[in-house]
PQR file with spaces between the fields and no chain letter, atoms N, CA, C, O and H, PARSE charges and radii, in Angstrom:
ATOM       1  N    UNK     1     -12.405   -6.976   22.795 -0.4000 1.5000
ATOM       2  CA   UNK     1     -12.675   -6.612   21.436 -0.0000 2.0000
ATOM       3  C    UNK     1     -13.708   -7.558   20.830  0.5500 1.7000
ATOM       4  O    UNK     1     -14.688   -7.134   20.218 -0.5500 1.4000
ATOM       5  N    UNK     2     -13.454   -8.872   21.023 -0.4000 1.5000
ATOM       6  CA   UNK     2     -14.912   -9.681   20.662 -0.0000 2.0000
ATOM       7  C    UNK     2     -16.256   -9.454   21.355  0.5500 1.7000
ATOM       8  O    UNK     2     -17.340   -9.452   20.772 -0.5500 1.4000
ATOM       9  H    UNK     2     -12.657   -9.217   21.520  0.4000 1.0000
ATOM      10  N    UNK     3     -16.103   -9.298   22.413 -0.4000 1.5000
ATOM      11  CA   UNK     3     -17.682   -8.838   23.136 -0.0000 2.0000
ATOM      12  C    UNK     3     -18.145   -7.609   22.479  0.5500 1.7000
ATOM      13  O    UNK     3     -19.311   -7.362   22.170 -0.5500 1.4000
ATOM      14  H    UNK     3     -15.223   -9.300   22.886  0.4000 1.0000
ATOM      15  N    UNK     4     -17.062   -6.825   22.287 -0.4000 1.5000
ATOM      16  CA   UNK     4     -17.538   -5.189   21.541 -0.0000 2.0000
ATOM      17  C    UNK     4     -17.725   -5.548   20.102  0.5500 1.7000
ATOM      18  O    UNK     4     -18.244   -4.538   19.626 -0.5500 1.4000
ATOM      19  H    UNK     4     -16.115   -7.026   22.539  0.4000 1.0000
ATOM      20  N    UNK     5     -17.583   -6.456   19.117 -0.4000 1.5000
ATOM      21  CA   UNK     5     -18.058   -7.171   17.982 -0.0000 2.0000
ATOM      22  C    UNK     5     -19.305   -7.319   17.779  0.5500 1.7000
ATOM      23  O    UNK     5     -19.960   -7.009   16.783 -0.5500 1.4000
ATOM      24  H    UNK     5     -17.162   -7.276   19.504  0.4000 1.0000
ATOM      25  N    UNK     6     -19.783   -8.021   19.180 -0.4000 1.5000
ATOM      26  CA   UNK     6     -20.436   -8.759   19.292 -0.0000 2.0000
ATOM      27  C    UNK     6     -21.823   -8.277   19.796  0.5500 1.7000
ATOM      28  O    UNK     6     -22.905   -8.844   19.643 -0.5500 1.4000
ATOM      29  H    UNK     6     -19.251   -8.273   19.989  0.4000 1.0000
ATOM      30  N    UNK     7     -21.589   -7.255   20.351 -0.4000 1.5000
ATOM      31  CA   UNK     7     -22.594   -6.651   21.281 -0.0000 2.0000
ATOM      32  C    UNK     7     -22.830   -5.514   20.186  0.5500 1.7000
ATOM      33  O    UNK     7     -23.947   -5.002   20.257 -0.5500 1.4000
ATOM      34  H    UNK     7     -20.709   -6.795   20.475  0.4000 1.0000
ATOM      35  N    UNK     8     -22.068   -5.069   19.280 -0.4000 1.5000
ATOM      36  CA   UNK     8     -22.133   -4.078   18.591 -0.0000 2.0000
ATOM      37  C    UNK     8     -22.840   -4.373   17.125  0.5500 1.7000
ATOM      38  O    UNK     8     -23.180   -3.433   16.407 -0.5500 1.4000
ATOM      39  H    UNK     8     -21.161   -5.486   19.222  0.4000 1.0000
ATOM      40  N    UNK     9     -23.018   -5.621   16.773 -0.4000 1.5000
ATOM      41  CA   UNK     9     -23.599   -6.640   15.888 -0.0000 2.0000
ATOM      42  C    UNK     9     -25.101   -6.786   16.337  0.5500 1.7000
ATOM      43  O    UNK     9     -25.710   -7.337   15.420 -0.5500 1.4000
ATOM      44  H    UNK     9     -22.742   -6.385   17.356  0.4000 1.0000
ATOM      45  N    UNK    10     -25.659   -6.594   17.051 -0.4000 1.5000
ATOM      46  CA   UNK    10     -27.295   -6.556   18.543 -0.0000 2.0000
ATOM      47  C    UNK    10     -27.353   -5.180   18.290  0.5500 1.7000
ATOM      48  O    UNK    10     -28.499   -4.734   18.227 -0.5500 1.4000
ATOM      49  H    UNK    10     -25.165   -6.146   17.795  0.4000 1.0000
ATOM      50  N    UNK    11     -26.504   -4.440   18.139 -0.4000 1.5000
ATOM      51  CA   UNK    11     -27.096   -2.538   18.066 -0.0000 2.0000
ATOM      52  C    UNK    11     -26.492   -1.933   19.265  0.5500 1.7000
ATOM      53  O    UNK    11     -26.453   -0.723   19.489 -0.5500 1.4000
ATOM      54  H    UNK    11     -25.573   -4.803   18.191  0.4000 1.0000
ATOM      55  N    UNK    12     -25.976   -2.959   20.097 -0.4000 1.5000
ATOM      56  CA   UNK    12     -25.035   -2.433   21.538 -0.0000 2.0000
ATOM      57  C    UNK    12     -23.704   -2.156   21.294  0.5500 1.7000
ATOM      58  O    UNK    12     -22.979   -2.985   20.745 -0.5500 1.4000
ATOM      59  H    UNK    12     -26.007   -3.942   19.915  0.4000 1.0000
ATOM      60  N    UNK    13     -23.206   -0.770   21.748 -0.4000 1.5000
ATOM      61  CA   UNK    13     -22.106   -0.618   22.026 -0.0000 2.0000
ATOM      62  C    UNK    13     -21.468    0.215   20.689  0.5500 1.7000
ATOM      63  O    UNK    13     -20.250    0.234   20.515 -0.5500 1.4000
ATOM      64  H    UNK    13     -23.796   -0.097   22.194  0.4000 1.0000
ATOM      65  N    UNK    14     -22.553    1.013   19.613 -0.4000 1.5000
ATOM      66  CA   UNK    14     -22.220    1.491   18.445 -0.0000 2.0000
ATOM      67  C    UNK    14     -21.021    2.161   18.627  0.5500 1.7000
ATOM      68  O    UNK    14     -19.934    1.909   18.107 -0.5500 1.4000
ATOM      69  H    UNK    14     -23.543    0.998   19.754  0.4000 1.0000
ATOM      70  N    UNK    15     -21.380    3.245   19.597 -0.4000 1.5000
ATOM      71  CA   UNK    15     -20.548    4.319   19.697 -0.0000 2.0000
ATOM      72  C    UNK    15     -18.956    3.768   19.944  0.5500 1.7000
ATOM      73  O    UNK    15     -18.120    3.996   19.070 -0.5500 1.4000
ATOM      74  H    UNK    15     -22.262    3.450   20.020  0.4000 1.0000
ATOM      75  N    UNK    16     -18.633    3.134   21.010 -0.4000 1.5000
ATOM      76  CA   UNK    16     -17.360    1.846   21.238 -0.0000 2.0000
ATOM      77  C    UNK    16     -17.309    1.520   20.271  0.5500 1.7000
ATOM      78  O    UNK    16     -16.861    2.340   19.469 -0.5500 1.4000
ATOM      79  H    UNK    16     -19.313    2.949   21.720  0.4000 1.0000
ATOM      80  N    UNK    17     -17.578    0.631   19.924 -0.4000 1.5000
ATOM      81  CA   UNK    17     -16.919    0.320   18.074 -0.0000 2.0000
ATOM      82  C    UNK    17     -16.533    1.032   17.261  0.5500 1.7000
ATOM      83  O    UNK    17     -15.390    0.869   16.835 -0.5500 1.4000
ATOM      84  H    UNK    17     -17.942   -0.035   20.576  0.4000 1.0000
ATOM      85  N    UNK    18     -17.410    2.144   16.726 -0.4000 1.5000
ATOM      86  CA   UNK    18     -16.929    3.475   16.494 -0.0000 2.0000
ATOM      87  C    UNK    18     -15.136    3.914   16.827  0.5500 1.7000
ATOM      88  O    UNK    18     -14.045    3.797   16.269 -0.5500 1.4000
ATOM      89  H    UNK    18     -18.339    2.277   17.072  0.4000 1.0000
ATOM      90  N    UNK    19     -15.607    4.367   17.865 -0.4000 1.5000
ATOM      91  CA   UNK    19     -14.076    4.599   18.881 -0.0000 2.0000
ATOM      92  C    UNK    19     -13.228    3.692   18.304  0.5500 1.7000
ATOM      93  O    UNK    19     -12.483    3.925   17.352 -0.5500 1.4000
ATOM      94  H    UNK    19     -16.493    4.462   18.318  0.4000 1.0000
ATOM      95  N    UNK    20     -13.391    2.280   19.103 -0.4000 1.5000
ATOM      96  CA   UNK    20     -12.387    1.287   18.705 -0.0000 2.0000
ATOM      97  C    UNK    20     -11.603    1.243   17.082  0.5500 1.7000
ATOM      98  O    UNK    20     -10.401    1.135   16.840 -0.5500 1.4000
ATOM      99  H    UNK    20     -13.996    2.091   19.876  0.4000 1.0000
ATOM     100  N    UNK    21     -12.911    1.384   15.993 -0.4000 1.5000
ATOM     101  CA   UNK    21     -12.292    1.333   15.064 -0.0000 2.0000
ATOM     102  C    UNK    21     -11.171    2.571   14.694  0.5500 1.7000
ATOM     103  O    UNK    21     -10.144    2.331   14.060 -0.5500 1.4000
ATOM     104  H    UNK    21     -13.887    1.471   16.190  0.4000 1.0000
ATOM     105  N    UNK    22     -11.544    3.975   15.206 -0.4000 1.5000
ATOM     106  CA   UNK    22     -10.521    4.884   14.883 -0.0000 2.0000
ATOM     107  C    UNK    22      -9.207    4.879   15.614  0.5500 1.7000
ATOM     108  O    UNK    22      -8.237    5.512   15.198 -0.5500 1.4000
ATOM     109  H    UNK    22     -12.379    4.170   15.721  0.4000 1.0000
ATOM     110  N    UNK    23      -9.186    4.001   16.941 -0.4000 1.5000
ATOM     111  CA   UNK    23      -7.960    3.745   17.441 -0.0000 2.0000
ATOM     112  C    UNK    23      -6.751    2.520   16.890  0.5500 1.7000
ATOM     113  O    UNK    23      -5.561    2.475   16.579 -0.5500 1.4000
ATOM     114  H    UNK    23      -9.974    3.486   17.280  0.4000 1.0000
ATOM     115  N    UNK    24      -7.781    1.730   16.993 -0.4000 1.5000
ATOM     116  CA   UNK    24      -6.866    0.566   16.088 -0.0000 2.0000
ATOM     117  C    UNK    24      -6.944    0.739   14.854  0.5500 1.7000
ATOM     118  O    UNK    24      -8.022    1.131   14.407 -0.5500 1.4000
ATOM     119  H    UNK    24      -8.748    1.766   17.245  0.4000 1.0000
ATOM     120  N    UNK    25      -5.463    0.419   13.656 -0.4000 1.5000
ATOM     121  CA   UNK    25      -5.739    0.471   12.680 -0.0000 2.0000
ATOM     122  C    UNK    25      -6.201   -1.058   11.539  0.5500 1.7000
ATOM     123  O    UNK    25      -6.444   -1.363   10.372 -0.5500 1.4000
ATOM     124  H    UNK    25      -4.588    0.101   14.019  0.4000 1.0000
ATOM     125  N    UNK    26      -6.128   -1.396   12.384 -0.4000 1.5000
ATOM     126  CA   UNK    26      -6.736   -2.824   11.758 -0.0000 2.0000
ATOM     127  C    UNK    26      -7.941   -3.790   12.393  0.5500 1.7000
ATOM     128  O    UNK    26      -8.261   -4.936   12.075 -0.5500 1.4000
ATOM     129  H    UNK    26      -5.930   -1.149   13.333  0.4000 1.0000
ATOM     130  N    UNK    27      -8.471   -2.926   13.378 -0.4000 1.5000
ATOM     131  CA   UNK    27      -9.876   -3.473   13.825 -0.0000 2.0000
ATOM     132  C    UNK    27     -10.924   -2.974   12.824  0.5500 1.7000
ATOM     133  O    UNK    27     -10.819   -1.856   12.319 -0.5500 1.4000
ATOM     134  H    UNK    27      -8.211   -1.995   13.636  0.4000 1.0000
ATOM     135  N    UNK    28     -12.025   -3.881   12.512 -0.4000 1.5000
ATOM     136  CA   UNK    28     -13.216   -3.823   11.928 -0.0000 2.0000
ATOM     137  C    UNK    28     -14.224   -4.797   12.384  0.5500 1.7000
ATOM     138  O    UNK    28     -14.080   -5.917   12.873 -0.5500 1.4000
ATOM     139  H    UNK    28     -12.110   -4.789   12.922  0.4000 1.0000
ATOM     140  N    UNK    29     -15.168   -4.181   12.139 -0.4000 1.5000
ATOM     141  CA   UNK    29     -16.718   -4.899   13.151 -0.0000 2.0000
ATOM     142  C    UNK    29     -16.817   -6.274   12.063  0.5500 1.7000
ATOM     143  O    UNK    29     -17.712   -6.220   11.219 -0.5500 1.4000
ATOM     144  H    UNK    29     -15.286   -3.271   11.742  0.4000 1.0000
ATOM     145  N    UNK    30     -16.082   -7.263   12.075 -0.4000 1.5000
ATOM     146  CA   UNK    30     -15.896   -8.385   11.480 -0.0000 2.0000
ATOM     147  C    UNK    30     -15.291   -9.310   11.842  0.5500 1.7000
ATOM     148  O    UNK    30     -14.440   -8.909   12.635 -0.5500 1.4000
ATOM     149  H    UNK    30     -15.356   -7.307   12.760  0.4000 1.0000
ATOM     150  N    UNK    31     -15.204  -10.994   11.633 -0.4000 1.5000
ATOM     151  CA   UNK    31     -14.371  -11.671   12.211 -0.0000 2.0000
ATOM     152  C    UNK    31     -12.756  -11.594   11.553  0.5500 1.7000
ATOM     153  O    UNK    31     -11.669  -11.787   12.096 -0.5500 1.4000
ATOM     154  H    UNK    31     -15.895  -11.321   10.988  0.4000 1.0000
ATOM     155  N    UNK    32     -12.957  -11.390   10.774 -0.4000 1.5000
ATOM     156  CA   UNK    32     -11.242  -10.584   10.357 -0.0000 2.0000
ATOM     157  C    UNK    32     -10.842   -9.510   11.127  0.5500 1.7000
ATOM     158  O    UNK    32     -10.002   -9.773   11.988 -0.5500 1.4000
ATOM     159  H    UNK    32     -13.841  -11.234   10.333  0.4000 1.0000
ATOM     160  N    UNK    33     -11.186   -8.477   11.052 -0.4000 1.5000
ATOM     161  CA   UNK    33     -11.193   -7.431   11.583 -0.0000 2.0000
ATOM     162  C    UNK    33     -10.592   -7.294   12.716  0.5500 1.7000
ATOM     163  O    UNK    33      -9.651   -6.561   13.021 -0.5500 1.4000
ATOM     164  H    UNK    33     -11.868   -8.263   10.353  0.4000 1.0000
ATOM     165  N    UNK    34     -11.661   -8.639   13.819 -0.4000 1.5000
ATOM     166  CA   UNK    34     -11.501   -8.355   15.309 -0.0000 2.0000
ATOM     167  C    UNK    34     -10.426   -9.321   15.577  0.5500 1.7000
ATOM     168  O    UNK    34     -10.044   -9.376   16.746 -0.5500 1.4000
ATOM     169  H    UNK    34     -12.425   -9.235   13.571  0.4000 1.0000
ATOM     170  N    UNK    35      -9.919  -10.017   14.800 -0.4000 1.5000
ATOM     171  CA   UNK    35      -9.173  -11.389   14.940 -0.0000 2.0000
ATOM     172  C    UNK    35      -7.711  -10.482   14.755  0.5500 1.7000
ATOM     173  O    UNK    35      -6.790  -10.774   15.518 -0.5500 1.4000
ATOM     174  H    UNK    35     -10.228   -9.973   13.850  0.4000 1.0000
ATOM     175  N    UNK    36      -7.487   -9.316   13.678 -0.4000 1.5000
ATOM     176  CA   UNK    36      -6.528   -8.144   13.668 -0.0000 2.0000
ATOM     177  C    UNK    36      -6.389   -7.468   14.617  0.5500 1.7000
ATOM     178  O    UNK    36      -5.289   -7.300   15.141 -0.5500 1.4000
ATOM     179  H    UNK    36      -8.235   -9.080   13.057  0.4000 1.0000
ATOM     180  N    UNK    37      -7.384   -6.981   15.003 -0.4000 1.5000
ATOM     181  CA   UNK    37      -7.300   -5.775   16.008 -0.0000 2.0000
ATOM     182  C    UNK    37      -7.213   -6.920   17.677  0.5500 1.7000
ATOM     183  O    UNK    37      -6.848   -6.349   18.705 -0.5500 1.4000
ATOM     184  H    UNK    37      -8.278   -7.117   14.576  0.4000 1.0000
ATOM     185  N    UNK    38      -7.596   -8.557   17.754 -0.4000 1.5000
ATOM     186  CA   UNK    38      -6.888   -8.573   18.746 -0.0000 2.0000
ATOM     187  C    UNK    38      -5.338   -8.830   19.047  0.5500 1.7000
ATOM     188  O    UNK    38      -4.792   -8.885   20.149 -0.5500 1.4000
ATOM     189  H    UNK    38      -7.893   -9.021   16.919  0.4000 1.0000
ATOM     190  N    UNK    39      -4.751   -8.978   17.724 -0.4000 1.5000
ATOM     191  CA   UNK    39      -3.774   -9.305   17.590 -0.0000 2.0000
ATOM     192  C    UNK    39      -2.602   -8.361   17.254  0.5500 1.7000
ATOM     193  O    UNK    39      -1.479   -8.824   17.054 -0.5500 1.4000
ATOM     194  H    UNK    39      -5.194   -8.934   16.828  0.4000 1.0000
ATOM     195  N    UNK    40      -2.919   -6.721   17.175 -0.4000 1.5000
ATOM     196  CA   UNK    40      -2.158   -5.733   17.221 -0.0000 2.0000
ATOM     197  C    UNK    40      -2.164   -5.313   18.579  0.5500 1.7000
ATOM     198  O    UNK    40      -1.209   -4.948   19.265 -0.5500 1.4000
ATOM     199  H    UNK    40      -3.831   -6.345   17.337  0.4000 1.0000
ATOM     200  N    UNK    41      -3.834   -5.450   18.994 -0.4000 1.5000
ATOM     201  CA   UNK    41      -3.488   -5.127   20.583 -0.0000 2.0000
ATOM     202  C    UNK    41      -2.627   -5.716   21.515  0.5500 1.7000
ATOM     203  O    UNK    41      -2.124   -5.094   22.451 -0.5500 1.4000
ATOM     204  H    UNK    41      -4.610   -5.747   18.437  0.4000 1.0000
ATOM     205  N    UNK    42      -2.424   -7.044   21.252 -0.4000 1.5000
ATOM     206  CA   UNK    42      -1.523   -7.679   21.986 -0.0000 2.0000
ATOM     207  C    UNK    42      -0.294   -7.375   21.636  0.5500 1.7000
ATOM     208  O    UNK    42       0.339   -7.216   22.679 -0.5500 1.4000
ATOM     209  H    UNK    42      -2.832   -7.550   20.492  0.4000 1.0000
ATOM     210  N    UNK    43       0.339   -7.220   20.772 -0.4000 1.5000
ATOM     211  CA   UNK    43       1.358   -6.510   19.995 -0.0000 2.0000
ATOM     212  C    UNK    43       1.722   -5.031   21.317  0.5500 1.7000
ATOM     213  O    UNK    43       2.313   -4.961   22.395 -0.5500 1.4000
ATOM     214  H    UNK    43      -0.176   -7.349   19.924  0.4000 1.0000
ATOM     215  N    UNK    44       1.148   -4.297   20.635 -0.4000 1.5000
ATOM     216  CA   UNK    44       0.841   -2.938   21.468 -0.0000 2.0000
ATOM     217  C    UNK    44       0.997   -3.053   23.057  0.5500 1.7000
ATOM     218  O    UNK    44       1.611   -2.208   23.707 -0.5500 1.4000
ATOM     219  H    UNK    44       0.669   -4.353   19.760  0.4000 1.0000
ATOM     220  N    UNK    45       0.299   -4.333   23.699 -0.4000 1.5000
ATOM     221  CA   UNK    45       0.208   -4.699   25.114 -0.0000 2.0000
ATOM     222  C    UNK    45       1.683   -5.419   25.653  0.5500 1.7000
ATOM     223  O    UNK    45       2.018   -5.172   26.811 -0.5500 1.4000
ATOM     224  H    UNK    45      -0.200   -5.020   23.170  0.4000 1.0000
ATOM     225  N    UNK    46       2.488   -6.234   24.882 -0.4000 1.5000
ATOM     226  CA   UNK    46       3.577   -6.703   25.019 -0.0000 2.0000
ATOM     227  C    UNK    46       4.702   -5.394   25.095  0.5500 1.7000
ATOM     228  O    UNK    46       5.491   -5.211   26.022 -0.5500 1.4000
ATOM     229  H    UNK    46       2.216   -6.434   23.940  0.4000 1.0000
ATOM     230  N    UNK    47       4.581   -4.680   24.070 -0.4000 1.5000
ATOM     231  CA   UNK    47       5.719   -4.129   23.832 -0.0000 2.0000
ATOM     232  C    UNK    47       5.481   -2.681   24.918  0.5500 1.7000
ATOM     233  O    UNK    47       6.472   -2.071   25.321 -0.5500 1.4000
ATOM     234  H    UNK    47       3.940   -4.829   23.317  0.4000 1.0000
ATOM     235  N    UNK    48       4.318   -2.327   25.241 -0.4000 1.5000
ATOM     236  CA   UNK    48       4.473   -1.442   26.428 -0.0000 2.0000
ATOM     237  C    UNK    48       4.864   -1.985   28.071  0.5500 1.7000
ATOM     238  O    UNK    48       5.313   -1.245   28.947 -0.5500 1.4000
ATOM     239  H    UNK    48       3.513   -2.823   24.914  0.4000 1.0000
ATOM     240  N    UNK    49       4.640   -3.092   28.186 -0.4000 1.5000
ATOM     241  CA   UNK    49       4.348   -4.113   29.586 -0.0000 2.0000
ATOM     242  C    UNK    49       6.254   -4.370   29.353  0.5500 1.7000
ATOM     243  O    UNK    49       7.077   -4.254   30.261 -0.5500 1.4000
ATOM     244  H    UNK    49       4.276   -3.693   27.474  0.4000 1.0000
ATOM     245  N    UNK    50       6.508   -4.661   28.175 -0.4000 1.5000
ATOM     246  CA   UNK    50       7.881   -5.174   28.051 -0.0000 2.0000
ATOM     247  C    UNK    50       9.249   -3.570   28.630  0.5500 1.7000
ATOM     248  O    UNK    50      10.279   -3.616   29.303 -0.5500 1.4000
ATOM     249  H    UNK    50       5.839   -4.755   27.438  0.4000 1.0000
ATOM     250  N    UNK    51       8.609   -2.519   28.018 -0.4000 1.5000
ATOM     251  CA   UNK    51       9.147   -1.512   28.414 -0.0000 2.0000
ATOM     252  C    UNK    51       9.005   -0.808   29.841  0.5500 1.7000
ATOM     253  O    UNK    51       9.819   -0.004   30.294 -0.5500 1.4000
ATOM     254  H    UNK    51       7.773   -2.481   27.471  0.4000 1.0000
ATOM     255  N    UNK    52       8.098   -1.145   30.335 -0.4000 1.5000
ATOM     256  CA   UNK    52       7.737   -0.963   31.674 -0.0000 2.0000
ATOM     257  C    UNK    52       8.584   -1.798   32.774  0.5500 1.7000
ATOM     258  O    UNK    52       8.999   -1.408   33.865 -0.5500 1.4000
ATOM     259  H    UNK    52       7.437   -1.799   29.967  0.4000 1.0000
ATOM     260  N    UNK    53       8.701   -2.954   32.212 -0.4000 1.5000
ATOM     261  CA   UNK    53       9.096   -4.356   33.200 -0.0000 2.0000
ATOM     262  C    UNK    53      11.046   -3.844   32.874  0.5500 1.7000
ATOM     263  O    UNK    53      11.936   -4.100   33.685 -0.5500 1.4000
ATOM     264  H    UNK    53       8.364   -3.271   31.326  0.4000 1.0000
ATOM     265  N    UNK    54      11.284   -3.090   31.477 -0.4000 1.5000
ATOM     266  CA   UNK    54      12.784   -3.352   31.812 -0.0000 2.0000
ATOM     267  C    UNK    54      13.331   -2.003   32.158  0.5500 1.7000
ATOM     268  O    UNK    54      14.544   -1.829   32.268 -0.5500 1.4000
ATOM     269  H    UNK    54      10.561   -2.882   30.818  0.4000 1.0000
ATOM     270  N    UNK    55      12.231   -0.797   32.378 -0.4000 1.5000
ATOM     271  CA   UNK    55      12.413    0.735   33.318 -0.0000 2.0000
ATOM     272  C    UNK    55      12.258   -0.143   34.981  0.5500 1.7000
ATOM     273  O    UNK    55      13.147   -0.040   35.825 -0.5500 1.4000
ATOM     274  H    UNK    55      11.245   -0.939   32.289  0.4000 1.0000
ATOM     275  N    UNK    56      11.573   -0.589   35.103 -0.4000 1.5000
ATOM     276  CA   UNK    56      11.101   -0.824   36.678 -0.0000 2.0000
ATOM     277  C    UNK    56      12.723   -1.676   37.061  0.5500 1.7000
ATOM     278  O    UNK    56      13.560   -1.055   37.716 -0.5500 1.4000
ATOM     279  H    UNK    56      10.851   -0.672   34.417  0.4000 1.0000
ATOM     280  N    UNK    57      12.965   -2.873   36.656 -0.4000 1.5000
ATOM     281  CA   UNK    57      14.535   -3.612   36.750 -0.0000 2.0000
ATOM     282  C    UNK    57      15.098   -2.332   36.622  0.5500 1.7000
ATOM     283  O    UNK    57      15.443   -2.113   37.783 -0.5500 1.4000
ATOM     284  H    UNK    57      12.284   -3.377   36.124  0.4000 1.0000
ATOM     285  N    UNK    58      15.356   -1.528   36.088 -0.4000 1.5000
ATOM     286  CA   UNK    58      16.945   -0.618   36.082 -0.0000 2.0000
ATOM     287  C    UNK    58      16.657    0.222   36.919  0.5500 1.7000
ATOM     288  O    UNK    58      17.469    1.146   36.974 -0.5500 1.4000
ATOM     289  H    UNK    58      15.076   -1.706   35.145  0.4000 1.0000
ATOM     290  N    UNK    59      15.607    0.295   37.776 -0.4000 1.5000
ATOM     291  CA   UNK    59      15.494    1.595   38.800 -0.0000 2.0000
ATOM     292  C    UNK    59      15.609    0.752   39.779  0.5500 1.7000
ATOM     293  O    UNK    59      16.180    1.102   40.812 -0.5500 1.4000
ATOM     294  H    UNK    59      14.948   -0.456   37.731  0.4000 1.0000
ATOM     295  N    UNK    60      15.051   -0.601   39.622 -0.4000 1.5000
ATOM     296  CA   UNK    60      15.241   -1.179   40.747 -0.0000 2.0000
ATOM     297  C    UNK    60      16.693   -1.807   41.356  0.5500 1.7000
ATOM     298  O    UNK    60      16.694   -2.629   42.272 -0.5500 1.4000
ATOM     299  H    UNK    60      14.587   -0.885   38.782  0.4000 1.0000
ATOM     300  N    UNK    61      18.079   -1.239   40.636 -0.4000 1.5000
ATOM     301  CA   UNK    61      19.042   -2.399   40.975 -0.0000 2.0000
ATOM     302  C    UNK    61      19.706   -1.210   41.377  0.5500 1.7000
ATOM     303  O    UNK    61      20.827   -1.270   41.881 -0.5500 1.4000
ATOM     304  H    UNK    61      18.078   -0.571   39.892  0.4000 1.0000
């Protein structure tokens, strides 16, 4: 999400940012923004990885 900030700040990567912003609801092409949106993603990344890890244990026992 910072490289896509960042690259999108140069004129690279409009369309991705674009995107990005309609998926996350708290990303914006800003250092607030991206400092939110990396921090819901991780949110989002825990709590699917967390549900995955405790389906995989109960199939596995």
């Amino acid at each position: 999400m910072l490289l896509l900030t960042v690259g999108g700040s140069f004129g690279f990567y409009q369309n991705a940012a674009e995107m990005m912003q309609q998926h996350h609801m708290f990303y914006a092409p800003n250092l607030l923004g991206t400092i939110t949106g990396m921090i819901e993603a991780a949110i989002i990344a825990f709590a699917g990885l967390y549900a995955f890890g405790w389906i995989y244990n109960r199939l596995t026992k």
